[in-house]
C-alpha positions in Angstrom: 40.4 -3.0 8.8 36.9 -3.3 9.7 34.7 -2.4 6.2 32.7 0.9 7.1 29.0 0.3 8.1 26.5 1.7 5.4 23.2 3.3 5.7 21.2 0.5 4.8 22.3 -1.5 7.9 22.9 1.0 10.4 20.9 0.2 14.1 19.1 3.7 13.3 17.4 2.8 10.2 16.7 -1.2 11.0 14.8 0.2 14.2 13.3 3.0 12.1 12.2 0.6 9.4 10.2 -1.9 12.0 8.9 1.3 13.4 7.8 2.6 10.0 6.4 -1.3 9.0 5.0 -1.4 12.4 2.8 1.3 11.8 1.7 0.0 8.5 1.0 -3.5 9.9 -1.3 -2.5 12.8 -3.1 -0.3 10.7 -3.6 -3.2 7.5 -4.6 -5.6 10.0 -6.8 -3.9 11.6 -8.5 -2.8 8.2 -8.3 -6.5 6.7 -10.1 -8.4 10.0 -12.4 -5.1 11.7 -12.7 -2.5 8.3 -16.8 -1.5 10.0 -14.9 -0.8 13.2 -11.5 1.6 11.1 -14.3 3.3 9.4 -16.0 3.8 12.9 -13.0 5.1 13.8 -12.2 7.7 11.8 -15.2 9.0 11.8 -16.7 7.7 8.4 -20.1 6.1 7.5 -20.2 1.8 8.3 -23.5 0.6 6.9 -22.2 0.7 3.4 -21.2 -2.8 2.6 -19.2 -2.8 -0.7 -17.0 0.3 1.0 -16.5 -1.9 4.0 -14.9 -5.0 1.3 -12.7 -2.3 -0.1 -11.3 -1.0 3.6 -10.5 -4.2 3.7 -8.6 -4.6 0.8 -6.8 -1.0 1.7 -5.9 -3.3 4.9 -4.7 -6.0 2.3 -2.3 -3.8 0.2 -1.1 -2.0 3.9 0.5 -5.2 4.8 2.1 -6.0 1.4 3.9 -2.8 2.1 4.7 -3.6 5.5 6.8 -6.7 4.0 8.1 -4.4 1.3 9.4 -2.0 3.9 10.9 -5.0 6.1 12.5 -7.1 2.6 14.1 -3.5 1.6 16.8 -3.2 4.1 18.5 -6.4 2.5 18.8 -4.0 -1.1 16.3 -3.2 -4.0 16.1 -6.9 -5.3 14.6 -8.5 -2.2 12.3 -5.4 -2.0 11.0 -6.1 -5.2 10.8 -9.8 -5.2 8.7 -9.6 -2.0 6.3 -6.6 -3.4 5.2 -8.9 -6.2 4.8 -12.1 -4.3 3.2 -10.5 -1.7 1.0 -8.5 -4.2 -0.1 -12.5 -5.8 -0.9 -13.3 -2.0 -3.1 -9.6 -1.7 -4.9 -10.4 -4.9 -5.8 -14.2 -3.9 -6.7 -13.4 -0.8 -9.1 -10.6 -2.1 -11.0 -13.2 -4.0 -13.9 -14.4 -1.9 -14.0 -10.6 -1.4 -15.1 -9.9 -4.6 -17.5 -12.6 -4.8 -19.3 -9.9 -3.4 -19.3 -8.3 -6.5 -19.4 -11.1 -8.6 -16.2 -10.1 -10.0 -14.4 -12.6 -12.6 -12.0 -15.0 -11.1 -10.1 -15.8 -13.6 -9.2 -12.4 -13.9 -7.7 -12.7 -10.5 -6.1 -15.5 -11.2 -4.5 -13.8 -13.9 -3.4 -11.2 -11.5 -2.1 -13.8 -9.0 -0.4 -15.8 -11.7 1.6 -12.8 -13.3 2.8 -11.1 -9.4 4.0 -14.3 -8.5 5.5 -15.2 -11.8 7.3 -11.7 -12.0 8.2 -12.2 -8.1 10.1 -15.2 -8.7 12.0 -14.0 -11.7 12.8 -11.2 -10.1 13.8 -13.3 -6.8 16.4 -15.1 -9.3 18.0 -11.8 -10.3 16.5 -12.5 -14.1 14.3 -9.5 -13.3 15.6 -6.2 -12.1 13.9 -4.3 -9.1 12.8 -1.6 -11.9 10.5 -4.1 -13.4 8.6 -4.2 -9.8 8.6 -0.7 -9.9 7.5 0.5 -12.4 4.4 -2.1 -12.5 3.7 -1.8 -8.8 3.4 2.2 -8.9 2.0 2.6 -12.1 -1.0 0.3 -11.4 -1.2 1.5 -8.0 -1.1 5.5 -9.0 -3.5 4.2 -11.6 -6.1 3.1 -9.2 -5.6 6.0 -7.2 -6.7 8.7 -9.6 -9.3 7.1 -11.7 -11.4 5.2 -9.0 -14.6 5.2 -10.5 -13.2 3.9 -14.1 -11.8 1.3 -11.7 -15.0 0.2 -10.4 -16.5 -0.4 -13.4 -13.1 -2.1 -14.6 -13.7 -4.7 -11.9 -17.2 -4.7 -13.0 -19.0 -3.3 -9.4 -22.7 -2.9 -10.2 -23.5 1.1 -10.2 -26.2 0.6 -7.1 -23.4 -0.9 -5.2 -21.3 2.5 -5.8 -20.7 5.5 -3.9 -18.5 8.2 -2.6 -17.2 6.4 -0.1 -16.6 3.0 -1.8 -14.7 5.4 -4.6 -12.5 6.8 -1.8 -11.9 3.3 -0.7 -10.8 2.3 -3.9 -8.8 5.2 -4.1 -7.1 4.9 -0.9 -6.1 1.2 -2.0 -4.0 2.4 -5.2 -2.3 4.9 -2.8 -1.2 2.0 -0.5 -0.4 -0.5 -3.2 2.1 3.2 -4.8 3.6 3.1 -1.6 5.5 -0.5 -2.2 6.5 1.0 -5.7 7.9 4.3 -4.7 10.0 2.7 -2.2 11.3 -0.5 -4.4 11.7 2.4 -7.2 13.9 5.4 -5.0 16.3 1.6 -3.7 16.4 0.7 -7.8 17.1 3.9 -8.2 20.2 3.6 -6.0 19.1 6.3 -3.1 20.1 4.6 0.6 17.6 2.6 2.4 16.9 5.8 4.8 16.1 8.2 2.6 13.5 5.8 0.2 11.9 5.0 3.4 11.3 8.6 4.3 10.3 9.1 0.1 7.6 6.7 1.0 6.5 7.9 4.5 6.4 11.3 3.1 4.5 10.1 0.8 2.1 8.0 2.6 1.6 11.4 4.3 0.9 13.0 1.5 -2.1 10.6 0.4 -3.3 10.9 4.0 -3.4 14.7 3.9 -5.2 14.8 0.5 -7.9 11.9 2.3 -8.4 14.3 5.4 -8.9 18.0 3.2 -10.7 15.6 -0.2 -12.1 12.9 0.6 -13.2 13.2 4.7 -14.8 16.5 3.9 -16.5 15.0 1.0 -17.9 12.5 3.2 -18.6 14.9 6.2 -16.1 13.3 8.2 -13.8 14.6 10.6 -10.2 15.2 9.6 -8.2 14.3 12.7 -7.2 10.6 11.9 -5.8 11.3 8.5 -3.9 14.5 9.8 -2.9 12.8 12.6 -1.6 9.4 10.4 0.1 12.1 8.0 2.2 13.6 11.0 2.6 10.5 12.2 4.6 9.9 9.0 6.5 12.9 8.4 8.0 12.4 11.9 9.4 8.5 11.3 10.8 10.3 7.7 12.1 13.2 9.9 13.9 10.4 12.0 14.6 8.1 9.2 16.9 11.2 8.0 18.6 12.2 10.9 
């Protein structure tokens, strides 16, 4: 007797997942190598510098998702393991970045040495998935809500701050949740269809607060934002049909 097929593996949510990571990688790459241009695009001011450097980091932490998404539907474990490593890779490469800032490097080194460190434990099963987790979504909720105590955590100069670097910095801890939530709801035992429509829910959910917070804030339009959230709750509406 052939063993039934489960949800994790099913044609449905493989293609749904690579639609989903897709989605995630066009957009972080195209933050990480044009961020002047993305800003252009949805509408927001370009001549700020320092918020430019931070798109690009939001780019950064999109793509560490996009492997999250990819490494989940092989189980919680690889998920995990390839959240933190690719969270040490996000970090290092963020450092000539923050050279613009003059921001310790140590400090990142730090960072770099304690993902990859945690990765590879938790790669050797010595680690559970709830470790990456909890650390993952706790820094990156973290981040999200107390942007300006972040900036001057990573020591940006207060003439280099403004609205929109602090909804850049903002947006960045709601990308770097999204790898969290999703490596959580598999720890957590939920099917690989349903965490990935937790997390593209809630990716839609950050975009909707950017569009009616942040964007009007700024004076910029809303339709990117709303039109990245619906993008969302659709491949979650497929993800759990």
């Amino acid at each position: 007797m052939k063993p039934a097929a489960t949800a994790q593996t099913s044609p449905p949510t493989t293609w749904i997942t690579l639609l989903a990571a897709s989605s995630l990688a066009v957009a972080g790459a195209a933050m990480w190598v044009v961020p002047a241009d993305v800003q252009a695009f949805i509408g927001l001011p370009t001549a700020d510098i320092p918020a430019n450097l931070y798109m690009r980091q939001v780019g950064a932490w999109q793509l560490v998702a996009t492997f999250c998404l990819l490494a989940g539907a092989q189980g919680a474990s690889p998920a995990a393991s390839t959240a933190l490593i690719s969270s040490a890779v996000a970090v290092l490469a963020s450092i000539p970045i923050n050279e613009y800032f003059e921001r310790s490097k140590p400090e990142a080194i730090q960072g770099v040495l304690i993902f990859s460190s945690l990765g590879m434990l938790t790669a050797t099963r010595r680690l559970g998935p709830r470790v990456a987790a909890g650390l993952v979504s706790f820094l990156g909720l973290l981040i999200h809500l107390t942007p300006v105590d972040t900036a001057t955590l990573y020591s940006i100069a207060p003439d280099m701050a403004s609205p929109l670097l602090y909804s850049m910095i903002s947006a960045m801890g709601a990308t770097t949740f999204l790898s969290g939530l999703y490596v959580g709801c598999l720890a957590a035992g939920l099917v690989q269809a349903r965490a990935l429509a937790l997390t593209m829910l809630a990716n839609a959910a950050f975009a909707t607060k950017f569009a009616f917070i942040d964007a009007e804030a700024l004076g910029a339009p809303k339709t990117v934002p709303l039109a990245w959230s619906v993008v969302h709750v659709l491949i979650a509406a497929l993800a759990l049909k």
